[in-house]
Legacy VTK file of the C-alpha trace (Angstrom):
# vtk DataFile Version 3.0
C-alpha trace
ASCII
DATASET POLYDATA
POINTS 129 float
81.400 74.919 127.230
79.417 77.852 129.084
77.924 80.783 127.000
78.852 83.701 127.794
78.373 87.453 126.496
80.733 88.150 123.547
80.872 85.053 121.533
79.681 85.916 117.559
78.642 84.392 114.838
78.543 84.557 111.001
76.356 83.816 108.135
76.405 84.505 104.590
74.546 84.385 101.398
74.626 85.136 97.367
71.676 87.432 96.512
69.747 85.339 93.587
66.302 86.114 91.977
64.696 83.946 94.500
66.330 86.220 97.477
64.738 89.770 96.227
61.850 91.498 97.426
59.763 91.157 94.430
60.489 87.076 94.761
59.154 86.599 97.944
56.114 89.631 98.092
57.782 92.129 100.212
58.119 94.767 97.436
58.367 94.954 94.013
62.116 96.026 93.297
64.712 92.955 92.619
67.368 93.751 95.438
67.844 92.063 98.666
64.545 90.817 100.472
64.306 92.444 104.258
63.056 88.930 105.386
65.838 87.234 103.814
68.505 89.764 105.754
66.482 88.621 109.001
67.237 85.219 108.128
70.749 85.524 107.701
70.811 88.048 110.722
69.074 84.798 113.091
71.222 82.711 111.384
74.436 83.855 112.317
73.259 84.479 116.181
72.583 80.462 115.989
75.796 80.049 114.654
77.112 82.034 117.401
75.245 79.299 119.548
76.258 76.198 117.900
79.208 75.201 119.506
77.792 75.497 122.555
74.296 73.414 122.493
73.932 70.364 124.186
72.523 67.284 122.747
68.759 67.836 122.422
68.869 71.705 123.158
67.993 74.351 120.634
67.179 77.943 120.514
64.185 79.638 118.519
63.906 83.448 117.460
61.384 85.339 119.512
62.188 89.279 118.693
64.161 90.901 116.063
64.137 94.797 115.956
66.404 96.208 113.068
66.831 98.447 110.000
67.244 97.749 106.390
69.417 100.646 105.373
70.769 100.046 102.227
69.744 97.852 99.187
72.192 95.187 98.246
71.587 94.107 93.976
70.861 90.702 93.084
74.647 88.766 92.101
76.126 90.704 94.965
77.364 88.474 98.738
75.533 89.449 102.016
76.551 88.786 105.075
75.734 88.765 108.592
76.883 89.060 112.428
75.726 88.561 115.622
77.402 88.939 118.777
75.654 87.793 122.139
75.581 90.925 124.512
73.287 89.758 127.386
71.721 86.583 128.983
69.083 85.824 131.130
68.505 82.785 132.077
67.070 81.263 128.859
66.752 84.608 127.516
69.711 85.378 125.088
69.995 88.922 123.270
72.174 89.667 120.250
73.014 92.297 118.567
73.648 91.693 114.688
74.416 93.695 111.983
74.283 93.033 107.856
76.125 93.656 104.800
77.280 93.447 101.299
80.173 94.274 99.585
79.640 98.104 99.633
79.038 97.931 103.405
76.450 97.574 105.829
72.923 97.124 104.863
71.009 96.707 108.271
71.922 96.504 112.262
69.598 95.971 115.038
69.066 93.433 117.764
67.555 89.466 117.889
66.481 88.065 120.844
66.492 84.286 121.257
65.224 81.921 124.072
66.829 78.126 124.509
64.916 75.144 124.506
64.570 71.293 125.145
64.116 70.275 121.336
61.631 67.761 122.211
59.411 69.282 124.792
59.157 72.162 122.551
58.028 70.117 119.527
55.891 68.384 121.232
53.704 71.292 122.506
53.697 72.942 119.081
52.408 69.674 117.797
49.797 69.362 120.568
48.257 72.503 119.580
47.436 71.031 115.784
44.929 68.083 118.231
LINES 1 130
129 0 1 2 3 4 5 6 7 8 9 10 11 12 13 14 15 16 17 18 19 20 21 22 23 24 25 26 27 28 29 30 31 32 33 34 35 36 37 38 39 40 41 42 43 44 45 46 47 48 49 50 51 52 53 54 55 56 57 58 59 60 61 62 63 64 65 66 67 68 69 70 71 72 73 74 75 76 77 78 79 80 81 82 83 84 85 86 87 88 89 90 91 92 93 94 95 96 97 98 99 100 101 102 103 104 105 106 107 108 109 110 111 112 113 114 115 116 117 118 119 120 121 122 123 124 125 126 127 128
């Protein structure tokens, strides 16, 4: 299968203790941690992706440019989307959007760039030498 602009994906998550902002240092109030909504956010764009990566091929996150507009209480589901709007070459850009079950929390835009698993791995590993 070809990628092509429009395909989405999905991703979803229970807000526990260990998903808040005062669990992971990003504030001190127990809702909803932003960098946990950006992982569910690049999660669903590489859902999105899934079905279409060859053996050995990956993508990894390089930009993500949204809003956290509402807070979403620990107990409560949150949920993400991502729907591919543009690619360029190895360039892919998403737009994605988040929320619970009051409505959305957070929207913006992920950008994601596809790789060869193992040449990528091994020049991250290189760098360590």
């Amino acid at each position: 299968m070809e990628l092509q602009v429009g395909i989405k994906g999905t991703a979803e998550m229970v807000v526990t203790e260990d998903k808040t902002a005062a669990a992971v240092g990003s504030g001190a109030v127990r809702v909803f941690a932003t960098p946990w909504m950006c992982a569910i956010m690049e999660l669903a764009a590489c859902n999105a992706l899934a079905p279409y990566m060859e053996p050995g091929q990956g993508s990894v996150g390089t930009k993500l440019s949204i809003s956290h507009d509402a807070a979403t209480p620990v107990g409560m589901t949150a949920r993400a989307e991502a729907e591919l709007i543009e690619i360029d070459r190895r360039r892919l850009v998403f737009t994605v959007t988040a929320y619970d079950d009051m409505g959305p929390i957070g929207k913006g835009t992920h950008e994601r760039f596809l790789i060869d698993m193992e040449k990528f791995v091994a020049k991250a590993e290189s760098k360590g030498k």
